[in-house]
C-alpha positions as CSV (number, residue, x, y, z in Angstrom):
1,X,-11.6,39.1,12.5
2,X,-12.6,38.7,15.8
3,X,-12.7,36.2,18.2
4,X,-16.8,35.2,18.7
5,X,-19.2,32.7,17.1
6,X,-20.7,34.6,15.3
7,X,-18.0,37.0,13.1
8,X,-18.7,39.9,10.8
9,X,-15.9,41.3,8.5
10,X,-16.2,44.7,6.7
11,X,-13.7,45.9,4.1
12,X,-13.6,47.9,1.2
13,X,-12.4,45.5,-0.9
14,X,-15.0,43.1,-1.0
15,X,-18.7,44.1,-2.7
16,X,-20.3,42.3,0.0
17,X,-20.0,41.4,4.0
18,X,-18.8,38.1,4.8
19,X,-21.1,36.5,7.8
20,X,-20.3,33.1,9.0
21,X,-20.7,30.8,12.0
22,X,-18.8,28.3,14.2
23,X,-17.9,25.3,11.6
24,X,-18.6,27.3,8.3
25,X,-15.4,27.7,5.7
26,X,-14.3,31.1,4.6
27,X,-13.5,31.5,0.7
28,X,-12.2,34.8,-0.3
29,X,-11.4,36.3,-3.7
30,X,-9.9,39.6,-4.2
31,X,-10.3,40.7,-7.9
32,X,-9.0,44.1,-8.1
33,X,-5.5,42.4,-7.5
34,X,-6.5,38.8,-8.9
35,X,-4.9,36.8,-5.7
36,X,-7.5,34.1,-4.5
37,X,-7.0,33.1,-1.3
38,X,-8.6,30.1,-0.5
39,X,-8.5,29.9,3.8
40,X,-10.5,27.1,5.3
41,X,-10.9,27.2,8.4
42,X,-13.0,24.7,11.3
43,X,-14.0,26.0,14.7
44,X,-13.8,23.9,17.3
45,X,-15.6,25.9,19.9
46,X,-14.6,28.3,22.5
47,X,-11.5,27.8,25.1
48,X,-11.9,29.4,28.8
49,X,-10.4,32.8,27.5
50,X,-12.8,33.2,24.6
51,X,-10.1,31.9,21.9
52,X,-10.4,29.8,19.0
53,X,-8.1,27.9,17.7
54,X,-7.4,26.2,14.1
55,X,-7.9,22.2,13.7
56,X,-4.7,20.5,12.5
57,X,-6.2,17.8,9.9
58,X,-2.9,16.2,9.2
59,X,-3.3,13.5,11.8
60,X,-6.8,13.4,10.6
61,X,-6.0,12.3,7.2
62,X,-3.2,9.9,8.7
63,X,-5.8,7.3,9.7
64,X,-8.4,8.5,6.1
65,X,-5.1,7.5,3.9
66,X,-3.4,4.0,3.3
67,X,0.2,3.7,2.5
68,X,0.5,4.5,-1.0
69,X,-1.7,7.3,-0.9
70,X,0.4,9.0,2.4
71,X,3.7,7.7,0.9
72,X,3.2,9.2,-2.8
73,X,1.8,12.3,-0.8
74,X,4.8,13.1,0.9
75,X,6.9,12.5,-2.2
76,X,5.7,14.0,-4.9
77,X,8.1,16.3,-5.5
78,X,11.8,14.1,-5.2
79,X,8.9,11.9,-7.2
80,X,8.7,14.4,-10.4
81,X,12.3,15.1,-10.4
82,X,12.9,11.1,-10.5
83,X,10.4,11.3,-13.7
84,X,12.7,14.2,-15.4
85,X,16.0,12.2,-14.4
86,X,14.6,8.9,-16.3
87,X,13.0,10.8,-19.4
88,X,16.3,13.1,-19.5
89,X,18.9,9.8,-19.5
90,X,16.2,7.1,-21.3
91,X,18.4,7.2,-24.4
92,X,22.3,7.0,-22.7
93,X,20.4,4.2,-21.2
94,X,19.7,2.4,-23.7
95,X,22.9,1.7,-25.2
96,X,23.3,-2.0,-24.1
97,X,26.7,-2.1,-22.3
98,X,25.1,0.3,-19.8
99,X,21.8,-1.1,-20.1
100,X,23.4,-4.2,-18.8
101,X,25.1,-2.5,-16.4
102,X,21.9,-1.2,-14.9
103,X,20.1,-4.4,-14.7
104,X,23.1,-5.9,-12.9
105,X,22.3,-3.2,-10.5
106,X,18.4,-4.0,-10.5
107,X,19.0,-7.9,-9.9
108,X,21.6,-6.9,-7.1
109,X,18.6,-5.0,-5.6
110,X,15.3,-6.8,-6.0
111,X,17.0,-10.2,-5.0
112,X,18.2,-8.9,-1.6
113,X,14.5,-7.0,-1.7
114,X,12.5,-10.6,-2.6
115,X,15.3,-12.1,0.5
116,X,14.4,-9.4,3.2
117,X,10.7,-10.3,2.6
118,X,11.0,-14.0,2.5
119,X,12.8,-13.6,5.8
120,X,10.3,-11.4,7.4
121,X,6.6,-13.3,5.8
122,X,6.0,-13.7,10.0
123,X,5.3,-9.6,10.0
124,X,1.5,-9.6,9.3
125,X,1.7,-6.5,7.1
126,X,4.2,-7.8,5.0
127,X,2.5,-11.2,4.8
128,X,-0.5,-9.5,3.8
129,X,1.3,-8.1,1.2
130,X,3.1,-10.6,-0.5
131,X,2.0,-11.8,-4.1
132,X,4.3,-14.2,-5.9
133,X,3.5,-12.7,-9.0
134,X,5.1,-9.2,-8.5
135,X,8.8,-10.8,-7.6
136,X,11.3,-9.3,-10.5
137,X,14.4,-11.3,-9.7
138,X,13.8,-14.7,-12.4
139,X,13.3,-11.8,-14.9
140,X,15.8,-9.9,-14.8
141,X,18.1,-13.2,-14.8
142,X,16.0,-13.6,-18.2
143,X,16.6,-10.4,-19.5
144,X,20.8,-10.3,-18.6
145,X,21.1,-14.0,-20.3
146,X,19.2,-12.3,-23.6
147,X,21.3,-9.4,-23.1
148,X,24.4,-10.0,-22.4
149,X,24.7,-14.1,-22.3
150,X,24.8,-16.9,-19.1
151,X,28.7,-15.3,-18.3
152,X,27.1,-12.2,-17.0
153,X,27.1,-13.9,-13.5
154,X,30.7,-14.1,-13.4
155,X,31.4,-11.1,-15.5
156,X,29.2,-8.7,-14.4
157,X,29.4,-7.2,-10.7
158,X,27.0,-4.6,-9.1
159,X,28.3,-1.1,-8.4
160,X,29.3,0.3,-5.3
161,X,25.6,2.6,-5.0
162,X,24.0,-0.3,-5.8
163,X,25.8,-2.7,-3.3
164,X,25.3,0.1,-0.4
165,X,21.9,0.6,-1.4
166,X,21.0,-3.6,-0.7
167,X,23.2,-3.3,2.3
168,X,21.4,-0.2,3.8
169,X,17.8,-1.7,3.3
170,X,18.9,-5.2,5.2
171,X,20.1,-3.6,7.7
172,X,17.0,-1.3,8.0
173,X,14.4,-4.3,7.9
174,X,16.1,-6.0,10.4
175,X,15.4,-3.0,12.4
176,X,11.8,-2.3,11.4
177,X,10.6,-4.6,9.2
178,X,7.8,-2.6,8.2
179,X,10.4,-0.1,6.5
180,X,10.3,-2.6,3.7
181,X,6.9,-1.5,2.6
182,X,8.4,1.1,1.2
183,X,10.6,-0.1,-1.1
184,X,7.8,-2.7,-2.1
185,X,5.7,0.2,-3.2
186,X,8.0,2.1,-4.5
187,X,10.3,-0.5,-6.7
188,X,7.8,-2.3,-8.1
189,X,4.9,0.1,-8.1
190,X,7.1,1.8,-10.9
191,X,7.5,-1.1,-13.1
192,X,3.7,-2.0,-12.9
193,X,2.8,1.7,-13.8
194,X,5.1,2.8,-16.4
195,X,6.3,-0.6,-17.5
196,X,4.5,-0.8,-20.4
197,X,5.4,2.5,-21.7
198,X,9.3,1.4,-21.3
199,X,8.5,-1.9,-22.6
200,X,7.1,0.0,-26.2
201,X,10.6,2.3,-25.7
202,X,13.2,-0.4,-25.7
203,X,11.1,-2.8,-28.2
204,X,11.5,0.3,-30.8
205,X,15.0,1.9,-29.5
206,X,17.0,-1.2,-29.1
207,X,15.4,-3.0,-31.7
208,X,14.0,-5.6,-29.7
209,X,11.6,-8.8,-30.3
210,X,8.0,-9.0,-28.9
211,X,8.9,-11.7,-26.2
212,X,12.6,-11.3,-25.4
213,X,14.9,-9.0,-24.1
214,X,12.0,-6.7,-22.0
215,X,10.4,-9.5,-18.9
216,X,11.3,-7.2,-16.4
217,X,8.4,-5.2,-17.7
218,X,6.1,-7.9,-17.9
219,X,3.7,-9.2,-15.6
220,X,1.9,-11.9,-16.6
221,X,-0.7,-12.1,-13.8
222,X,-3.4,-14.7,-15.8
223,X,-3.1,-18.2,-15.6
224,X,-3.1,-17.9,-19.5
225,X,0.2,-15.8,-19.4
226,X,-1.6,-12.3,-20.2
227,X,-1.7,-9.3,-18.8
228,X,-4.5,-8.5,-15.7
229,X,-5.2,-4.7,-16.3
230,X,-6.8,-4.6,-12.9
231,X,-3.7,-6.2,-10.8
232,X,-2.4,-3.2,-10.6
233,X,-5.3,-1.1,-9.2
234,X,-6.2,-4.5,-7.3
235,X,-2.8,-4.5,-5.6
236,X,-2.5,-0.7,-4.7
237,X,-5.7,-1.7,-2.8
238,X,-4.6,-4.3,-0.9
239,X,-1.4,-2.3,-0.1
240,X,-3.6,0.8,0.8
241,X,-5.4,-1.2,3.6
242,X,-2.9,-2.5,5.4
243,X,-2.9,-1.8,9.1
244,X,-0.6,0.7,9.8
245,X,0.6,2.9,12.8
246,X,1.0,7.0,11.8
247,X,4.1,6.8,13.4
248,X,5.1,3.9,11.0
249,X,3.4,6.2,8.1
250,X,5.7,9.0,8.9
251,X,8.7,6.3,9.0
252,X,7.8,4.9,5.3
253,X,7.2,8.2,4.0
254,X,10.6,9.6,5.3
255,X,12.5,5.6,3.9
256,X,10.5,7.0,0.8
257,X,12.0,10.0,0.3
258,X,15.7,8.4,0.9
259,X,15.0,5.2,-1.5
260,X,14.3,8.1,-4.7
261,X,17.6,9.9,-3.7
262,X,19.6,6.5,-3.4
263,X,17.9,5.3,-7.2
264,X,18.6,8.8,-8.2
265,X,22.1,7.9,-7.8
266,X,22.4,5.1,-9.7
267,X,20.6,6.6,-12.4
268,X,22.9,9.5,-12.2
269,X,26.0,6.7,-12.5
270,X,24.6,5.1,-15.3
271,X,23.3,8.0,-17.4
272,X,27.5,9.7,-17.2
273,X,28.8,6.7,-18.7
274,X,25.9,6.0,-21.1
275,X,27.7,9.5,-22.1
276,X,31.1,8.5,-21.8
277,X,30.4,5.7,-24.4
278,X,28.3,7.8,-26.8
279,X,31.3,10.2,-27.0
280,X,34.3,7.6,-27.4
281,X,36.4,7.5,-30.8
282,X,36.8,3.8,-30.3
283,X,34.3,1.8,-31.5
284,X,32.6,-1.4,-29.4
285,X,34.1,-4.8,-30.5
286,X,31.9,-6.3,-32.9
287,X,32.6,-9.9,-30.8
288,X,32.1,-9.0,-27.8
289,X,28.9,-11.0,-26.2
290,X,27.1,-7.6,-26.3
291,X,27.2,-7.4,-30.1
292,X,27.0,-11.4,-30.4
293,X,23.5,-11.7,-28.1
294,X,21.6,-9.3,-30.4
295,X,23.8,-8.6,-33.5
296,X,24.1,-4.9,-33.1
297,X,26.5,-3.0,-35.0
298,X,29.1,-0.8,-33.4
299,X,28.3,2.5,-32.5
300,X,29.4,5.1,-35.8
301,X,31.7,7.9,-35.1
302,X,30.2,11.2,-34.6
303,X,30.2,13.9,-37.3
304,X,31.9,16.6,-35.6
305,X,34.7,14.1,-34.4
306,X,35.4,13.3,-37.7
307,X,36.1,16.8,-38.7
308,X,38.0,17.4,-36.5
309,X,40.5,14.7,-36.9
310,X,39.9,15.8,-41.1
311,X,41.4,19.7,-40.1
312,X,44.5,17.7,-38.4
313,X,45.3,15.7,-41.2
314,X,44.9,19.1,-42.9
315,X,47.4,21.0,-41.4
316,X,50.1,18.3,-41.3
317,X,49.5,17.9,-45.0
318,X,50.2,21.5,-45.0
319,X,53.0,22.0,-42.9
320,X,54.9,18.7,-45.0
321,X,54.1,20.9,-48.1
322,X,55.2,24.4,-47.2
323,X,58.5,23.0,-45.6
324,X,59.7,20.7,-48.2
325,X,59.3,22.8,-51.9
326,X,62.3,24.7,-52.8
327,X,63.1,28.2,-51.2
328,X,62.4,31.3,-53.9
329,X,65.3,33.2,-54.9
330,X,65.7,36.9,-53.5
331,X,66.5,39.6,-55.6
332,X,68.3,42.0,-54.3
């Protein structure tokens, strides 16, 4: 291809010749080897020399997309593997010592989230963005006192992931304030998307009733307690118009990133001793305030555990058999 305005290319793999102009888009397909290659590319007139040169859209689309849109953009892909990690450890999860666990972690989280953004209402953006109905914190207070009973604020503490994790975002929004868009979006976005779908999971898993045991997943946006199916399109909105900087979009997309490693973590943390527990001989007590708050029996012992300690008994039977009957006479 060469360098003019007006650009011919020739080649014995196409059927026909390709002729385009300055600002035209190229689309070639080669079928003989059935690669596509899909190259657009804009002109932006000649320099001194008689070179062209490529237009880098990515600042371009900066200002054309809000926060959500440039955040969920840039992590899609620690995003998917977040998805796997939850689908992969939903069930160790839902045993309710770690399930309690976790939503010590949550509460430890959210409240210093809901602080950092009571403290910092005087940054426009962030005032712009506040809705009071979105705050998690009095539900998952409700859902540890159905869960585990009213001692869980002295019995219960936060792990050391999720302690760092509150610490690290306080100290970031006291440097940049805006950062804290990002765990807004993030945190929350993912219990008004897939809340519902959890919600549905636990209700049938852990045996749960219709109105306890699950608020963190429920928003009740209408002044009649039920659900508004368009708060969450409504709110993504709002969020997606906000009036931000690109260097501030690059920020929140790179805090983005770092808040799904740091949750990744903790899910991590929960998920190996959701496994731990599943595999113990030793059965949960029966009146502990676990078992007491929802009546749920002790976890059996597993099949191939049981075996197991069957062949022992097996063998010592044997060996107490074989060494106590009477020795046989030889004949010589």
């Amino acid at each position: 291809v060469g360098l003019k305005p007006q650009l011919l290319c020739r080649s014995t793999s196409f059927r026909n010749h390709i002729t385009f102009d300055s600002g035209d888009s190229i689309f070639l397909v080669i079928k003989k080897k059935k690669v596509h290659i899909r190259q657009s590319i804009e002109w932006k007139g000649q320099r001194s020399r008689g070179e062209s040169h490529l237009v880098n859209k990515t600042m371009e689309q900066k200002t054309t997309m809000g926060l959500c849109d440039f955040v969920m953009a840039r992590t899609k892909e620690i995003h998917d593997e977040s998805d796997l990690l939850i689908r992969r450890s939903a069930k160790k999860l839902s045993q309710r010592e770690v399930y309690c666990s976790l939503l010590c972690d949550l509460h430890c989280i959210f409240a210093k989230m809901e602080e950092c953004w009571q403290l910092h209402r005087t940054v426009p953006q962030l005032e712009e963005a506040f809705d009071q109905r979105i705050l998690r914190k009095k539900a998952l207070e409700d859902d540890l006192d159905f869960h585990y009973g009213h001692a869980w604020r002295t019995e219960l503490r936060p792990t050391v992931l999720a302690n760092a994790y509150a610490l690290r975002m306080q100290q970031v929004t006291f440097s940049d304030p805006i950062l804290l868009l990002s765990h807004i979006y993030l945190l929350y976005f993912s219990l008004l998307a897939g809340g519902q779908l959890i919600q549905r999971w636990l209700i049938k898993h852990m045996n749960l009733p219709q109105d306890k045991g699950h608020t963190l997943y429920s928003f009740a946006t209408n002044p009649d307690g039920t659900r508004d199916k368009t708060f969450y399109l409504s709110y993504r909105a709002r969020l997606n118009n906000l009036s931000i900087s690109e260097q501030s979009l690059d920020n929140l997309a790179l805090e983005g990133r770092r808040i799904f490693v740091d949750t990744n973590a903790i899910i991590r943390l929960h998920a190996a001793n959701g496994k731990l527990l599943s595999q113990s001989i030793i059965p949960s007590s029966s009146t502990s305030p676990l078992m007491s708050a929802a009546g749920q029996k002790p976890f059996t012992i597993r099949i191939p555990i049981i075996i197991a300690i069957f062949m022992m008994g097996f063998m010592c039977f044997s060996m107490v058999y074989i060494t106590s009957r009477p020795a046989i006479p030889t004949i010589i």
